[in-house]
C-alpha positions as a printed Julia matrix, in Angstrom:
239×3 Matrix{Float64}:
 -254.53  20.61  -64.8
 -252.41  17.2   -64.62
 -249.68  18.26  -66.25
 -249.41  21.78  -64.54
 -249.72  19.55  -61.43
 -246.57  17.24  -62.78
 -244.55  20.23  -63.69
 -245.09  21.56  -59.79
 -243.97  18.76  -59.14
 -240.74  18.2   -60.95
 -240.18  22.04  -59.99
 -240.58  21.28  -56.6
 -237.77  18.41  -56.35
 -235.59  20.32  -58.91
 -235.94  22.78  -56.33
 -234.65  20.5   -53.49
 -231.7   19.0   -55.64
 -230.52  22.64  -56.68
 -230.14  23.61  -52.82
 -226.9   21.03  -53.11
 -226.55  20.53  -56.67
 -223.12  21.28  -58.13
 -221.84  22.32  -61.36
 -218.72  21.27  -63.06
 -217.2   23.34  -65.67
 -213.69  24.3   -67.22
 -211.86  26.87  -65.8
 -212.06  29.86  -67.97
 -213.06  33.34  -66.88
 -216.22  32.89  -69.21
 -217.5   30.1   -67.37
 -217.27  32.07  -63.74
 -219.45  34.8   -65.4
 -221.78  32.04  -66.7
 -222.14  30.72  -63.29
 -222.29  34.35  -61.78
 -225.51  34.97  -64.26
 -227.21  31.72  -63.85
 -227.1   32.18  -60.08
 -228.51  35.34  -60.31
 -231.12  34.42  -62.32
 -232.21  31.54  -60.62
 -232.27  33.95  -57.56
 -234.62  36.29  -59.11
 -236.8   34.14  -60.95
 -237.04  31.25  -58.62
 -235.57  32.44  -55.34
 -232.88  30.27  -55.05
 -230.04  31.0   -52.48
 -226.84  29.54  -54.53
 -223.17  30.52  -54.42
 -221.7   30.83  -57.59
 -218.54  30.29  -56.42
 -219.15  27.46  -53.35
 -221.52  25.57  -56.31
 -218.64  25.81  -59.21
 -216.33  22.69  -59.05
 -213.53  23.06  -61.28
 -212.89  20.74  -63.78
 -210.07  18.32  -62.58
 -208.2   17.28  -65.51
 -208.2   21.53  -66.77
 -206.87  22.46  -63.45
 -203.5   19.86  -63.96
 -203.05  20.67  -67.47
 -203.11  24.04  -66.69
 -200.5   23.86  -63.83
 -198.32  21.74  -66.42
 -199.07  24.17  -69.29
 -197.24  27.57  -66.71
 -194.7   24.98  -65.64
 -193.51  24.34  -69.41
 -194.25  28.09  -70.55
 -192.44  29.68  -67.68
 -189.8   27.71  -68.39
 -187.65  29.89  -70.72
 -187.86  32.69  -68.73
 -187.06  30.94  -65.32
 -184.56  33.15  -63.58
 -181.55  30.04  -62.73
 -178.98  33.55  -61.88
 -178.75  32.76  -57.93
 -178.15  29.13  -58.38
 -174.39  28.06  -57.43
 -174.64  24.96  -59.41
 -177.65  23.73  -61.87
 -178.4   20.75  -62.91
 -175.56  18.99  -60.66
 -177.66  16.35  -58.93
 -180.28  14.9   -61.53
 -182.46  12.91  -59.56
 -183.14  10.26  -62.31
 -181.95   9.2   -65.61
 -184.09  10.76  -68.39
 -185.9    7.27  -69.41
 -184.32   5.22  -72.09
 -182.15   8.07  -72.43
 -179.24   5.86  -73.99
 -181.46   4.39  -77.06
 -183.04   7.57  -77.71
 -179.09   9.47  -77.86
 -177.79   7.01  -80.12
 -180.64   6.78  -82.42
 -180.65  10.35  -82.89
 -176.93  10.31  -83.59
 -177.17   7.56  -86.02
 -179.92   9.75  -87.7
 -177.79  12.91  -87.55
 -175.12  11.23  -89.24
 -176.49   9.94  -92.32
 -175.84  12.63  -95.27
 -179.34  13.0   -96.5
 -179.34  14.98  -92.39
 -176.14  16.9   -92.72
 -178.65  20.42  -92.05
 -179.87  18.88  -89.22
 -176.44  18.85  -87.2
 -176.41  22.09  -85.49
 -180.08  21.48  -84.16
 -178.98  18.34  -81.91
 -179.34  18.28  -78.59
 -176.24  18.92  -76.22
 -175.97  17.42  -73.36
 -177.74  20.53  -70.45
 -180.62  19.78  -73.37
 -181.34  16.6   -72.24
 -180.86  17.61  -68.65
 -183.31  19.74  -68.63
 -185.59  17.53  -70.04
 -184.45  15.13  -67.63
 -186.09  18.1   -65.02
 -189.17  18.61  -67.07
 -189.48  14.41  -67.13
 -189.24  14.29  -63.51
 -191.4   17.24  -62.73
 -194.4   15.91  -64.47
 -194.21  12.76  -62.91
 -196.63  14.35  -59.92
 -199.28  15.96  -62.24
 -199.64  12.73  -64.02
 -199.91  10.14  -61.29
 -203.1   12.66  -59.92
 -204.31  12.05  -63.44
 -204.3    8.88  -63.69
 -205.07   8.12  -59.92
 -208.73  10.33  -60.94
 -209.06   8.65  -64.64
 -207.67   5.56  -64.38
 -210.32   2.25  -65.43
 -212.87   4.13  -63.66
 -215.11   6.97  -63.59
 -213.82   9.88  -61.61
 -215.2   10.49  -58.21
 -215.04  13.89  -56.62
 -214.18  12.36  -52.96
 -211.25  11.4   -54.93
 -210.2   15.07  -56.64
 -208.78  16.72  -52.9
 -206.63  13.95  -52.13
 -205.23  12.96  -55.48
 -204.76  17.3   -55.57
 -202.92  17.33  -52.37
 -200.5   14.72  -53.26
 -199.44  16.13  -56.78
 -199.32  19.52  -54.87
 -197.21  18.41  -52.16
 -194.76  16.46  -54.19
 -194.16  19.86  -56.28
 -193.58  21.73  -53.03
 -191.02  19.39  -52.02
 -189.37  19.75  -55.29
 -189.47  23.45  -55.31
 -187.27  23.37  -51.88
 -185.06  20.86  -52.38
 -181.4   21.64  -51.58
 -180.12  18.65  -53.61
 -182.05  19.67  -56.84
 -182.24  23.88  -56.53
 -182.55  24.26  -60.28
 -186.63  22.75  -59.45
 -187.11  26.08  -57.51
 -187.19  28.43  -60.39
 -188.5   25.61  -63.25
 -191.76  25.44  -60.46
 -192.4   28.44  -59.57
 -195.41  29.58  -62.33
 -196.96  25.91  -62.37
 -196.87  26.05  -57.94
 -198.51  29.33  -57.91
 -201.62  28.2   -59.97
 -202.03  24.99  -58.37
 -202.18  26.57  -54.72
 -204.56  29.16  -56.58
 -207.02  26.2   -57.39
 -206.59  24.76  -54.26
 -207.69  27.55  -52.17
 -210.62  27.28  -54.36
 -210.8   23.86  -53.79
 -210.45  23.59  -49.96
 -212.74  26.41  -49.56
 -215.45  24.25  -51.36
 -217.33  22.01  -48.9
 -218.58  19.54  -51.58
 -215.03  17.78  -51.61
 -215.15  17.67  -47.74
 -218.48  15.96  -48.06
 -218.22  13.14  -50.78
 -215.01  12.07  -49.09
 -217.11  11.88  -46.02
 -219.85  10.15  -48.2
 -216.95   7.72  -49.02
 -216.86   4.45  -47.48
 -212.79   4.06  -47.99
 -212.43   7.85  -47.53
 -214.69   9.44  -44.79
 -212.68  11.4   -42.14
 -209.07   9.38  -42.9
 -207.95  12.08  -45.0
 -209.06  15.31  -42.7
 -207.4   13.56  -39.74
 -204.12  12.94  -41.65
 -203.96  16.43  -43.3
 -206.11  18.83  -41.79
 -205.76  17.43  -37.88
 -206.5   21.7   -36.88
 -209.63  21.75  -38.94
 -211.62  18.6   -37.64
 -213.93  19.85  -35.2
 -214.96  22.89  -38.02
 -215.3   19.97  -40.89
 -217.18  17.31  -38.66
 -220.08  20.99  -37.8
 -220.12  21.21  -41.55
 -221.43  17.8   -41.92
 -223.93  17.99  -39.25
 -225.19  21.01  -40.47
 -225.6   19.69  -43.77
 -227.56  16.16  -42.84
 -229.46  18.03  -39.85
C-alpha cells in the first residue's frame, strides 16, 4: 500500500512537470511522428493536454548544420545568370590565403605530382571559397556563442538564432557582394523555416524572461510590436 502510495505520488508531480516539460530532439521527420504518438498517448492514457509541436524544441546545433549543409549543397546549382559581375567585390581575403597558394604550388610542382596539375585550383576557385569562408562565419559564431565553455541554455538559442539569421539576410541583399544572393538562397529558406518554428514556441520567450541578463532586453530590441502579447504570455503562465 506504501509503495502504490509513492508511485501516486511521483505520478502526481510527473504530472505537474509534464504540463511545461519540454522535449529536445533532432530534427528529422521521424522524431515529429515520435512526438505526435507520445502526445497522443499520454493523452489517452493519462489525459494529458500537450502540443506536440509547442512541446518539441529543436535541437540547436542540427538546425545550423543543417542550414550550412543546403547552403554548401545548393551551391552547384546556384543560378549566378542575372548577375552583371560575380565575385567583383570579395569582402575579405580567404584566410592565410597566400601560404596555403604557394604551398600547394610548391607541391604541384614536384614530379612525383605531375597528375595532379590539371586538378589545381584557379583563381574564381579560391574565390568562391573565399564566399563559402565568409558565409559561414554567421552559422559558426551562433555555435559557438550556444557551446562555447559552457552548457547551452535555451534563453540563449533565439538570440544567438536571430543574429546568425540576420547576418545571412544582409548578405543575401547586398548590392556590393550580389553573387551571396544566389549562394544563400537554400541555406536562408531553412533557417527562416526553423525560426517560424522557433518564434512560435513560447518556451524560448520564457527562459529568456527567466534570464537574469536576458529577460525582456531582447523582445524590446527585436520584437518592440509584440510586447504587450509576450508580457500576457508570461502572466498567464505564472498566474
Amino acid at each position: 500500500e506504501l509503495i502504490l502510495q509513492r508511485w501516486q505520488e511521483r505520478f502526481m508531480q510527473l504530472r505537474v512537470e509534464l504540463k511545461i516539460g519540454h522535449f529536445t530532439m533532432d530534427n528529422a521527420t521521424n522524431n515529429d511522428t515520435a512526438m505526435a504518438v507520445f502526445m497522443r498517448i499520454l493523452q489517452e492514457e493519462h489525459e494529458f493536454d500537450i502540443d506536440p509541436v509547442a512541446h518539441h524544441i529543436h535541437c540547436f546545433p542540427h538546425i545550423i548544420n543543417i542550414c550550412v549543409q543546403h547552403l554548401i549543397n545548393s551551391y552547384k546549382c546556384a543560378d549566378f545568370s542575372g548577375l552583371l559581375r560575380t565575385w567583383g567585390n570579395p569582402p575579405r581575403v580567404l584566410h592565410k590565403k597566400e601560404y596555403i597558394t604557394a604551398a600547394i604550388d610548391l607541391w604541384v610542382r614536384m614530379p612525383w605530382n605531375i597528375n595532379l596539375v590539371p586538378e589545381k585550383l584557379e583563381q574564381m576557385h579560391w574565390e568562391v571559397l573565399q564566399d563559402l569562408e565568409f558565409a559561414l562565419q554567421a552559422p559558426a559564431a551562433a555555435h559557438h556563442t550556444m557551446t562555447s565553455e559552457h552548457i547551452p541554455l535555451l534563453s540563449g538559442a533565439l538570440p544567438a538564432y536571430e543574429t546568425f539569421l540576420e547576418q545571412w539576410k544582409r548578405l543575401n541583399t547586398s548590392s556590393a557582394n550580389p553573387q551571396f544572393g544566389p549562394l544563400l538562397k537554400e541555406g536562408l529558406a531553412h533557417g527562416e523555416r526553423y525560426h517560424k518554428h522557433m518564434r512560435a514556441n513560447k518556451a524560448y520567450i520564457f527562459t529568456m524572461f527567466a534570464h537574469p541578463s536576458i529577460r525582456f532586453s531582447w523582445v524590446e530590441h527585436k520584437w518592440c510590436n509584440e510586447i504587450s502579447s509576450i508580457k500576457a504570455s508570461i502572466l498567464e503562465l505564472v498566474s
